[in-house]
C-alpha positions in Angstrom: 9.2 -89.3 -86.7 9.4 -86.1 -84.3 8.2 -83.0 -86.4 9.7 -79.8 -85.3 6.9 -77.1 -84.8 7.8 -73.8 -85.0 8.0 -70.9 -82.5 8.0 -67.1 -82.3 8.8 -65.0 -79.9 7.3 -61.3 -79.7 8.2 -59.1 -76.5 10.1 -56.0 -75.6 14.2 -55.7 -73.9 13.5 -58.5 -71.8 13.1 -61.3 -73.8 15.5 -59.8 -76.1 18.1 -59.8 -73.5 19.2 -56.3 -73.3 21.3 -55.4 -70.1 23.2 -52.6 -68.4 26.9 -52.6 -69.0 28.2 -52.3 -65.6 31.4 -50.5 -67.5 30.1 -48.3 -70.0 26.5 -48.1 -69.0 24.7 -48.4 -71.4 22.6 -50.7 -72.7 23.6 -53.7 -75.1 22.3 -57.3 -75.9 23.7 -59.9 -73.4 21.3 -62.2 -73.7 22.0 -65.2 -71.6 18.0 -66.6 -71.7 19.2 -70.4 -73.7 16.8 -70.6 -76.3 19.2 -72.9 -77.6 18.8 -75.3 -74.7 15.0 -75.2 -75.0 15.0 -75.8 -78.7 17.3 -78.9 -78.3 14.8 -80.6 -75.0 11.6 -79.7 -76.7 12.2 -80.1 -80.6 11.0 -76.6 -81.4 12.4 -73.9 -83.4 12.3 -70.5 -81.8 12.4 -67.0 -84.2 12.8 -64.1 -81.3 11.7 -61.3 -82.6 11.3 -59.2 -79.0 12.2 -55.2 -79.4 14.0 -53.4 -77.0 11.5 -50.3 -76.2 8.6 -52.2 -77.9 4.9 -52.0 -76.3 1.9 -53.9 -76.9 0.7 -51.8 -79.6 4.4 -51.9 -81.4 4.1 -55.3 -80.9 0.7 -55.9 -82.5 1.8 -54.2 -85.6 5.0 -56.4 -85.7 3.2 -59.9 -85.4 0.5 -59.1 -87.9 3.4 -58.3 -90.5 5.6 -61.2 -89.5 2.6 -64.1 -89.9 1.9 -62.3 -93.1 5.2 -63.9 -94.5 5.4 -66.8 -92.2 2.9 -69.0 -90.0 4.3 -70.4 -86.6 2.6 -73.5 -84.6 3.1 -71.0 -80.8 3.6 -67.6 -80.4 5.2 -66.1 -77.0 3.7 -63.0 -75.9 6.1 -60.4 -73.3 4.4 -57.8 -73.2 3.7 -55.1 -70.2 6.9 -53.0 -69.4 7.6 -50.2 -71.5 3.6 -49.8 -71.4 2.9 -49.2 -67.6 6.5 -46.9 -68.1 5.5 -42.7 -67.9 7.2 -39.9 -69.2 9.5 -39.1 -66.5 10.5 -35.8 -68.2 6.7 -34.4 -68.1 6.0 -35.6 -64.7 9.3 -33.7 -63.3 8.0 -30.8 -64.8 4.4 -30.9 -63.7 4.4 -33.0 -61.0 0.9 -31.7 -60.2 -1.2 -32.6 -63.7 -2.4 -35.6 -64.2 -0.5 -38.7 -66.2 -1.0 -41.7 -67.8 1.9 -44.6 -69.0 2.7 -45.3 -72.4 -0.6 -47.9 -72.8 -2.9 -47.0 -70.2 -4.2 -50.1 -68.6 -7.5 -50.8 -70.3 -6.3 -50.1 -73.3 -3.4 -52.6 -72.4 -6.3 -55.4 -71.7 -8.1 -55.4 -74.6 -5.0 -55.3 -76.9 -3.9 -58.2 -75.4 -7.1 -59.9 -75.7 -7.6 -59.2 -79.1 -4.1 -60.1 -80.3 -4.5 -63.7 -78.3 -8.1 -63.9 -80.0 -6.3 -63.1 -83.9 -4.0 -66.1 -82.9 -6.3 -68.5 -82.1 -8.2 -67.4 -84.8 -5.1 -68.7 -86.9 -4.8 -71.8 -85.3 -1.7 -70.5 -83.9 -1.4 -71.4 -79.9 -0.1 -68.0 -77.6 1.8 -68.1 -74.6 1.9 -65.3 -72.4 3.7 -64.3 -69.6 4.0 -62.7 -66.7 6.6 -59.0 -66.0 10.3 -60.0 -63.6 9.6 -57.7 -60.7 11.9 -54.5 -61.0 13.7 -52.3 -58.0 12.2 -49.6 -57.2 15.0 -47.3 -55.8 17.4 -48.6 -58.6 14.6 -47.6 -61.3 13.9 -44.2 -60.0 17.9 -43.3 -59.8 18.3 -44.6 -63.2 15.6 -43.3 -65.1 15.1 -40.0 -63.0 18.9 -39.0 -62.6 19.0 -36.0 -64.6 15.3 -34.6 -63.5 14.1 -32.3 -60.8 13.9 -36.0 -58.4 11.6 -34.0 -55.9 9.2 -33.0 -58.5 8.6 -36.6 -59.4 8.4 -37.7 -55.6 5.8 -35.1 -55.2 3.8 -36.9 -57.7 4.7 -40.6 -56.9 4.3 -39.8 -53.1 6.9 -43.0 -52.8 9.4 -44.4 -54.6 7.6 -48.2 -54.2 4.8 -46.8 -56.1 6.6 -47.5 -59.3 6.7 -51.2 -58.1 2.9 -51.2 -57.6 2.0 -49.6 -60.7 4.0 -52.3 -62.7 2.7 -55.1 -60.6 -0.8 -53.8 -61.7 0.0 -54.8 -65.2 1.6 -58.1 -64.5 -1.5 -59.1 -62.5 -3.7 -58.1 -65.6 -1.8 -60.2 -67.2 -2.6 -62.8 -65.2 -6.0 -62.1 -65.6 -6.1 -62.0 -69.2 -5.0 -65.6 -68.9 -7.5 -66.5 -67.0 -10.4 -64.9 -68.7 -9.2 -66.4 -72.3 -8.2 -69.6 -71.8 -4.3 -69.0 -72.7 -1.2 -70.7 -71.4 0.5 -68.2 -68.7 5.0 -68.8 -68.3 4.9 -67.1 -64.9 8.6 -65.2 -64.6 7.5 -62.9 -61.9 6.7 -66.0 -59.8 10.5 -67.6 -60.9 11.9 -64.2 -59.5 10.1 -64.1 -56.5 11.2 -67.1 -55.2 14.7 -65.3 -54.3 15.6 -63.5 -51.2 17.4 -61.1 -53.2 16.0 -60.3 -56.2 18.2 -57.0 -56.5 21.1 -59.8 -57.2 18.7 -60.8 -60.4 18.6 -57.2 -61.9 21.1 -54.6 -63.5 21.3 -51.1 -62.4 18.8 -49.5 -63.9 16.6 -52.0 -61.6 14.5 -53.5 -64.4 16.4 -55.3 -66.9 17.1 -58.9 -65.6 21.1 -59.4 -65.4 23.1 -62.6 -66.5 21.4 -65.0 -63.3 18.3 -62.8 -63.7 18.0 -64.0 -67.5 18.9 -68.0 -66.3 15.7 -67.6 -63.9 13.5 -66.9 -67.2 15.1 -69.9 -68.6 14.0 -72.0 -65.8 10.8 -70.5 -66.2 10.4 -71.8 -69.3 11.9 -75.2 -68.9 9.6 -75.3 -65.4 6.8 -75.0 -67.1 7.9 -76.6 -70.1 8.1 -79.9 -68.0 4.4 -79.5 -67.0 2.4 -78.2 -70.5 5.0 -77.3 -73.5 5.3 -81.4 -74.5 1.4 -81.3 -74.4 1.1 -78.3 -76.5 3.4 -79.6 -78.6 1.8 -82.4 -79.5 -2.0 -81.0 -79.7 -0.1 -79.0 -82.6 0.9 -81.8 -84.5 
């Protein structure tokens, strides 16, 4: 008899499938990632509960409340983009003082740590994963289009400093997988394997599109293939 083990999902826009409307242009929940599809191969049951906006320390709060009410077999931790974001608004104004993002790296680190140590703790397995790349160019127009855009390049130096500074976190996460033990789903890696990843990402150049959200499928079901079964069973 297969016993369906359950599943939660805690991350920020990107797991909960939040894209640009290329008509209105805003943002709204399109959320082709199939969940569905992964449920139905794997016999899991999957609770997303991903925030748009959300960062790690949001996101700390959230599980602690949820497995108050309800215990889960895996948790999926997305974590990583709204924390290495800045204040765009300060830095046009003073492009020469100093700034940090929203969850300065450190700080990020040992979060993370600590929330993956709380769920083993529980006997709950985590999952983490790694941040899709974003664009650059498209990320500065979108997010600086209504602020002094030379004050903020004064500070930046280049625009392909923003893909750095979010690559710094993805490759802590990375590291934090390493250093405790915990299964890594590695989207960025999915992503990269495109010539064109600008075709993968909506206009703001960070929130994966329609084909940007099937690569995060596939980099579930990839991996899936190779670990999830195993897990799965480990749990039963």
């Amino acid at each position: 008899m297969n016993i369906m083990r359950k599943v939660a999902v805690f991350g920020d826009s990107i797991l909960k499938g939040i894209q640009v409307d290329p008509d209105t242009k805003k943002y709204c929940v399109k959320n082709c990632i199939d969940f569905e599809k992964i449920e139905n191969k794997h016999l899991v049951s999957i609770d997303n509960f991903s925030m748009f906006g959300c960062t790690i320390n949001k996101g700390n709060i959230m599980l602690e409340r949820r497995l108050q009410k309800k215990y889960f077999d895996i948790v999926v931790l997305e974590y990583g983009g709204n924390d290495c974001d800045f204040n765009w608004k300060e830095i046009a104004e003073r492009p020469y003082d100093e700034h940090i993002p929203n969850t300065p790296l450190k700080a990020f680190i040992e979060t993370y740590k600590n929330m993956i140590k709380s769920l083993k703790e529980k006997y709950i397995e985590p999952i983490i994963t790694t941040l899709p790349p974003l664009e650059p160019q498209r990320f500065f127009d979108w997010f600086c289009k209504d602020l002094n855009k030379d004050n903020i390049l004064k500070w930046l130096g280049t625009v392909n400093t923003i893909y750095r500074f979010q690559e710094q976190y993805s490759r802590a996460i990375e590291y934090i997988a390493r250093e405790t033990n915990t299964l890594l789903v590695d989207i960025r890696g999915a992503f990269l394997k495109y010539f064109r990843i600008d075709e993968l990402l909506c206009e703001d150049g960070t929130h994966p599109n329609s084909n940007g959200q099937r690569v995060i499928t596939d980099a579930f079901l990839g991996y899936s293939k190779e670990k999830l079964n195993e897990l799965i069973q480990l749990t039963i």
